[in-house]
C-alpha positions in Angstrom: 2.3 -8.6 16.2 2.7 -10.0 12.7 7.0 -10.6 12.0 8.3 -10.1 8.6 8.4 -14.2 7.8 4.2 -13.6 7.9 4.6 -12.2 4.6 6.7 -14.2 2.7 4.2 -15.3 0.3 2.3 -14.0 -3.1 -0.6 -12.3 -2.6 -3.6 -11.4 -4.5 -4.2 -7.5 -4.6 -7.6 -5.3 -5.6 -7.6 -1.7 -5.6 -10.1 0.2 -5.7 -9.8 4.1 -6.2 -12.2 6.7 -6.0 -10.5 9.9 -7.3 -13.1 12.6 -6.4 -10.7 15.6 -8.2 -11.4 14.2 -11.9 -15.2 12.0 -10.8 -13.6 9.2 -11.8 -13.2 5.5 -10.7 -10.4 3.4 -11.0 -9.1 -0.5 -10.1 -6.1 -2.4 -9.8 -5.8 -6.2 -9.6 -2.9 -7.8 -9.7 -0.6 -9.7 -7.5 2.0 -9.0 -4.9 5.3 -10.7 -3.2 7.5 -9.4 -0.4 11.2 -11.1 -0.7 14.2 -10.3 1.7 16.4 -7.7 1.0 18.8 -6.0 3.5 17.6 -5.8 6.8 14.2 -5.8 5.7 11.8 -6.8 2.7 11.3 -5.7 -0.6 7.2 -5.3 -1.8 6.5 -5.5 -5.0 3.4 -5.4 -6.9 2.3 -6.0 -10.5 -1.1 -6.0 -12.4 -3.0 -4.2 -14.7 -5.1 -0.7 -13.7 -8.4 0.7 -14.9 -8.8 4.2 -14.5 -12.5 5.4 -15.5 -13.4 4.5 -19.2 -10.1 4.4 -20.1 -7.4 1.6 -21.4 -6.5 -0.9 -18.9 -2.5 0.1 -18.0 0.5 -2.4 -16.8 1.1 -1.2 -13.4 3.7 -1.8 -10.8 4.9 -0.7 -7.3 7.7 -1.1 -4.9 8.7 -0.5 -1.4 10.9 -1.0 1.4 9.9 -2.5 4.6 11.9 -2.3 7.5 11.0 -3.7 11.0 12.5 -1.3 13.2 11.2 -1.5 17.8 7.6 -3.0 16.9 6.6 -0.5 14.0 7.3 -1.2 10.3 9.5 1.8 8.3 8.0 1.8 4.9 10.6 3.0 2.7 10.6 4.4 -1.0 12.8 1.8 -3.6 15.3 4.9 -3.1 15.6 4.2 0.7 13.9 7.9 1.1 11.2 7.6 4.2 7.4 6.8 3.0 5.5 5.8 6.8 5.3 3.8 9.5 3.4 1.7 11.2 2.7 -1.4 13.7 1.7 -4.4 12.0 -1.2 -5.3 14.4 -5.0 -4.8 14.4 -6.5 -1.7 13.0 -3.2 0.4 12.8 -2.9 3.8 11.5 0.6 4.9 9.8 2.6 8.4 10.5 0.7 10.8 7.6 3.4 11.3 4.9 3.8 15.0 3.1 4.0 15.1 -0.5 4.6 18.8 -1.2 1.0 20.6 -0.4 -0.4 17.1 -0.7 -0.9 14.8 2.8 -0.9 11.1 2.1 -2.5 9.2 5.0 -3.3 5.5 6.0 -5.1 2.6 7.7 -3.9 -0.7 7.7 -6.0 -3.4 8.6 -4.6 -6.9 10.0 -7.6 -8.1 12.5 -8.6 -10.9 9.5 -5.5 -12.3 9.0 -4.2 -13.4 6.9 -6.5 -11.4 5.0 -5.5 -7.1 5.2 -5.8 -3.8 4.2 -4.6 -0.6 3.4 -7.2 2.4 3.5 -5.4 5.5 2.0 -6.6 8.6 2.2 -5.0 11.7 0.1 -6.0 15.0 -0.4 -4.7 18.5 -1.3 -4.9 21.0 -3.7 -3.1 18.3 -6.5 -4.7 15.5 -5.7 -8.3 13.7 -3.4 -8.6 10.6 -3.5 -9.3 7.0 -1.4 -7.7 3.9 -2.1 -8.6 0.6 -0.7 -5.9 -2.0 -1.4 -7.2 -5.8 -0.2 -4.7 -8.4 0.3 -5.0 -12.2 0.4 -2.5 -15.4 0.1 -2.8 -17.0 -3.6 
């Protein structure tokens, strides 16, 4: 089971998103560093996003991560509950309700130090898959 020291380095990050509501396809690529904070670590990513033929956009993203009896308690920046999940082989995390919407998600940690995060979110607002790779810079 991976411990929170295992990430403690800067990542390299590609996104890819296929957003079957408006047909289009999008991509992130950027870069990505978990530092302590708390009883936990903060994520945080930056890079630049492509969403079908459009500009390419500054993006960023954070959470909380919180190891908490062998699964990790991903947190919003606010402290406000995301998912959860064990940081070991194929591991799928608690779905997370976003009003009508339903966020779900695989991670993947059987290359590592090379992961994933599958998402999978659909609704009547939003369908779409993500598939976030990770690997050390």
């Amino acid at each position: 089971m991976l411990r929170p020291s295992d990430f403690l380095r800067p990542w390299r990050v590609t996104r890819l998103i296929d957003d079957r509501l408006s047909g289009q396809e999008g991509r992130f690529d950027g870069t990505a560093v978990f530092l302590p904070e708390g009883e936990g670590l903060r994520y945080r990513e930056e890079g630049v996003l492509r969403l079908g033929a459009g500009p390419p956009l500054a993006a960023h993203r954070d959470t909380l991560w919180r190891w908490e009896g062998g699964e990790v308690a991903v947190l919003f920046p606010d402290g406000r509950p995301f998912h959860r999940f064990r940081p070991e082989g194929e591991a799928p995390g608690t779905e997370h309700p976003c009003g009508r919407d339903l966020y779900r998600v695989i991670y993947g940690f059987a290359a590592w130090p090379r992961w994933e995060a599958r998402w999978t979110v659909t609704g009547p607002a939003k369908d779409y898959r993500m598939r976030s790779s990770y690997e050390p810079v």
